[in-house]
Every structure is written in structure tokens, then in C-alpha cells.
Phi, psi and omega in degrees: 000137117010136161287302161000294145336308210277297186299285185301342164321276205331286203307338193273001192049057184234163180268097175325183181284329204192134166002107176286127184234124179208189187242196173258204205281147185282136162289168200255346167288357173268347188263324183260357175282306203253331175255051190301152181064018173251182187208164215294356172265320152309291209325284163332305147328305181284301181306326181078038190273133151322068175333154180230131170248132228232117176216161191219058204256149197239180198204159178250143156306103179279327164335307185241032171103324191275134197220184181255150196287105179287011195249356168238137208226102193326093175292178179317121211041017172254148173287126151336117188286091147328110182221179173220112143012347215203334157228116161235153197254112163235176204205129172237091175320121160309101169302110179234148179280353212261299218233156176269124225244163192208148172237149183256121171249153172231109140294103199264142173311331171278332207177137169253132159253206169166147199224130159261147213230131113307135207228132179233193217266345184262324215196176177209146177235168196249103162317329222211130200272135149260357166253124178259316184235148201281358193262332186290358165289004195268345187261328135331285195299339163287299178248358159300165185260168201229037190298141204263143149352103163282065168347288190294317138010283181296316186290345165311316189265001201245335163276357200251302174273002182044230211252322183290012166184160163261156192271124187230133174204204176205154159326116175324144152266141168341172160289165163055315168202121158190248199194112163327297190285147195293303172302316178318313186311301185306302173330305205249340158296301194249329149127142189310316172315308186277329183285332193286321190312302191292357183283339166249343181249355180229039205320325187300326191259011158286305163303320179292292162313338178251035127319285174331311190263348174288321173298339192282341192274310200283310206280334184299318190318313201288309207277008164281353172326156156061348148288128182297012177290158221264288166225166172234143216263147178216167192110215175131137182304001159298344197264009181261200191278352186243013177246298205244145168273163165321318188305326205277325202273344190250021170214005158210013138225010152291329179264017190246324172263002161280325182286319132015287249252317170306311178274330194286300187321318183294340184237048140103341174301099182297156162211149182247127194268139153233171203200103178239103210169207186272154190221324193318335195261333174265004169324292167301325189289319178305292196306306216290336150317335184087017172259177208282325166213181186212119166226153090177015133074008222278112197287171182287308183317330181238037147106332183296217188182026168247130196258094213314307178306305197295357188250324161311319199271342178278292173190075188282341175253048210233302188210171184268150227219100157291078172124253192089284194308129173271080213246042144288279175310346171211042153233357156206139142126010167240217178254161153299254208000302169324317199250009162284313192293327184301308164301086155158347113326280167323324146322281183288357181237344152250345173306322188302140193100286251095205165032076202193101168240107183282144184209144165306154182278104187077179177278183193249128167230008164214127179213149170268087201334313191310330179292298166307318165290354133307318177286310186287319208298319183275359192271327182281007179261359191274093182267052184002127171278000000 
């Protein structure tokens, strides 16, 4: 098979020629430590790894005003920036000793907000909240933009790789930093905490923000018709079990992230929910949204709570089940032989059947090459009969 071929068997939860093994996004400080000058396509290519080609491209509603930001020029994984006469986006660097620090104004006829966001060398997080007051959601809903799917974008890159790799992408995120899934969204605009607080003392006005942040989603899902994408990504770990209880999760992010998960599917779309946290408690409630898979699948060494049979024998025959690998623990300090047997746990506890791609659980900023060659080299040995 194709890796291609190989990937989609799994979603379709059928049995491929031989295990699909591939990672989640490759970061790029790990790429410039251990592959310098390379890019996800070496990587792959050196590991012998199942490509993923990963894209994000947005198209602005001319209809309404909306134009591409000229003053942004896309960074890792972000999607071209959408703005108006009516949102406009600037960004000021913070003197800080540590990290690298930025500040964001969003300007509206009404009101400017504005989030600061810090950066070290893997990654970066929001210092500075962008909802300060329960009223500035009144200025999202008015004046953000709704930008739509870049068909031709995708489909360019989806003729360009053919059969060597699937077209991967995700549910737009806020501007300047955020999360496909609608609550994940809600999460890092206002901060988890305060967001969970308000689900009991403001319930309404919690409905009222994923309202607000769901139309941008509903509106990208309908305009991917006839885009070639393979899958596209929704969710985020504020949505797990080591975050939110079930209760929380079946009355503020099922009804918001299912219907998402419904219009991408009416325009031809797969989708994968992910959740990198705890997932066991939230299983059935995950599948029962409908989407084509689900990860990450994230083991008790690192902080998760999944127990790979039990979560294949609860619904595995529901949707296809993404990651499982523990690559804290066997992608450094340990032997191949170690991180062969894992790879091959994960094999006898999600393989059966199919509808299985083994991955680390979430991405990576450290590995030991010798290791990654182990990890693939045995995965490409796990074969169906």
C-alpha cells in the first residue's frame, strides 16, 4: 500500500498492508537540533516514517469586507491572518530577560483588546488573557472575521504529494493564538480556570462565548467542500478528563463541537477529535460526536489515564484510534529493544481489526534518533494477516 492508502484503510477501520506509524506535528526545535536545514519531509523520509503534510491555508470573505492582513507573514502552523477596516491586528515586542514576549492589539470601532503571548525555543503561551470583561465577547461577534477555507491551496498540495503522504489540517483557531475545538478556544481567550468557574456561577454567558466561537468553525467546515483534505483536526486537552468532568464536557462541549464535527463531515470531510490529557472517562461521549478518529490516546507515564484494550473494546469499533506511544519514556533513556516492545504493546492492545495508527501521543521536543528508528523500523514489522 501507499502510505496514503495505509492511512486511510486505518480511518476507515479496515486492515492496512502493515501498522501505519507516523508522529503528530514534527517541532521545529527538534529538527534544527538533530536534522539541521531539514524539513518535515526529510524527517520523515529519514525515519521512514508515514507522512503527514500538515497545511493551513484560510481565504478572507470578500463579501464582508475582509482582506488578508498585510502586515503577517504565517509562522509555524499558523494560517494566514484575516482582518477589516473594522479588525485590525498589531503586535509590539515586550522587553523580558527570559522569553520572548509580544503584545497583541485587536482593534474594533469600539474598543481595542489585547493579549500577550511569550515564547521559549519549543513553544509558546498566553501571559495575558484576551478576554478581560464577559462584555468583550460582544466584540468578537460583531467584528471578527469568518474566514473561509483555501480550496485551491489545499488541493495544490494534495497534487503535489499524491499517494506519499495525507493532506492534514485543522478547525480555524482564534487569531494570533488559539485551538480548533470550541471550548479549547474559550480556554485560552479567557484561561481554563476561570472558564470552568463560570460554567456554575455564569452558565449562560459560557453558552453565549461558544456560540460566538462555534460560528467561525461552522462557517470554515461548510466552505471545505470539494477541498482534498485527507483529515482535518478538532478538539484540544482542555476538553479532557484531567482537565473538565464529564458532566462539564456533555453540557459545554458536545453540543458545541459536534455540530463542527457534522457540516465538516456534509462537506466531504474526515475529522479526528483530539484530546491530550485524560480521555477514559470521556470515551463514549468522544465517539458519540461522530467523528472519523480520535487521539491521542495519552498513557499513564505521562500524565494521561489510557488503558489502550480498554479503550479499543469500549470504541474501537466506533472511530479510528490515533497514538497510544509513550515517548516520554522510549524515545530517550531507554534501549531499542524497549522501545520495540512498546511498539509492539500498543500493536496487540489497538491493532486488532484495524482502525489503528500508531503515534506518539501528541508531539515531540526530544528523541534519540537510534530510538526513532526502532520505533519505525518495528511498527513496519507489525503486519496483518
Amino acid at each position: 500500500m501507499t502510505p496514503k492508502e495505509r492511512f486511510l484503510a486505518a480511518l476507515r477501520r479496515t486492515t492496512p498492508d502493515r501498522l501505519p506509524v507516523t508522529t503528530h506535528h514534527v517541532m521545529p526545535s527538534y529538527l534544527a537540533r538533530t536534522l539541521p536545514g531539514a524539513d518535515n519531509d526529510a524527517f520523515f523520509a529519514r525515519f521512514g516514517l508515514d507522512p503527514i503534510h500538515w497545511i493551513y491555508p484560510l481565504r478572507p470573505d470578500e463579501s464582508r469586507g475582509e482582506y488578508y492582513d498585510p502586515g503577517h507573514s504565517p509562522g509555524y502552523l499558523e494560517s494566514p491572518r484575516i482582518c477589516s477596516d473594522r479588525w485590525r491586528i498589531s503586535e509590539r515586542g515586550l522587553a523580558d530577560s527570559e522569553y520572548s514576549t509580544v503584545r497583541y492589539t485587536f482593534e474594533t470601532p469600539k474598543k481595542s483588546l489585547t493579549m500577550v503571548l511569550q515564547s521559549n525555543e519549543h513553544t509558546s503561551w498566553v501571559a495575558e488573557r484576551l478576554l478581560k470583561e464577559k462584555s468583550d465577547i460582544d466584540l468578537i461577534a460583531e467584528f471578527a472575521p469568518l474566514p473561509l477555507c483555501d480550496i485551491s491551496s489545499v488541493n495544490r498540495a494534495a497534487d503535489r504529494y499524491g499517494e506519499s503522504a495525507i493532506i492534514r489540517g485543522g478547525l480555524p483557531s482564534f487569531e494570533v493564538y488559539g485551538q480548533p475545538g470550541c471550548w479549547q478556544d474559550a480556554a485560552v481567550l479567557f484561561g481554563i480556570e476561570e472558564l470552568i468557574m463560570q460554567t456554575y456561577e455564569d452558565p449562560e454567558w459560557v453558552h453565549t462565548l461558544l456560540k460566538v466561537l462555534q460560528k467561525r468553525k461552522l462557517t470554515f467546515a461548510a466552505s471545505t467542500a470539494g477541498a482534498r483534505y485527507d483529515l482535518l483536526e478538532h478538539g484540544g486537552g482542555d476538553a479532557s478528563s484531567t482537565v473538565i468532568s464529564p458532566k462539564i464536557f456533555s453540557e459545554f462541549v458536545a453540543p458545541y463541537d459536534a455540530p463542527v464535527i457534522a457540516e465538516a463531515q456534509e462537506a466531504g470531510q474526515r475529522i479526528v477529535y483530539h484530546t491530550c490529557g485524560g480521555m477514559m472517562p470521556l470515551l463514549e461521549l468522544i465517539a458519540g460526536m461522530r467523528p472519523d478518529a480520535m487521539e491521542t490516546f495519552t498513557p499513564t507515564g505521562m500524565g494521561g489515564d489510557t488503558r489502550l484494550a480498554e479503550a479499543k473494546r469500549r470504541i474501537g469499533d466506533r472511530v479510528c484510534m490515533i497514538g497510544g506511544f509513550d515517548q516520554f519514556h522510549f524515545f530517550k533513556g531507554c534501549t531499542p529493544e524497549e522501545t520495540r516492545r512498546e511498539v509492539r504493546r500498543c500493536f496487540d492492545e489497538a491493532g486488532p481489526g484495524g482502525g489503528y495508527v500508531l503515534s506518539p501521543s501528541d508531539h515531540f521536543f526530544e528523541a534519540e534518533p537510534e530510538l526513532l528508528d526502532a520505533f519505525a523500523d518495528e511498527a513496519r514489522k507489525c503486519v496483518y494477516d
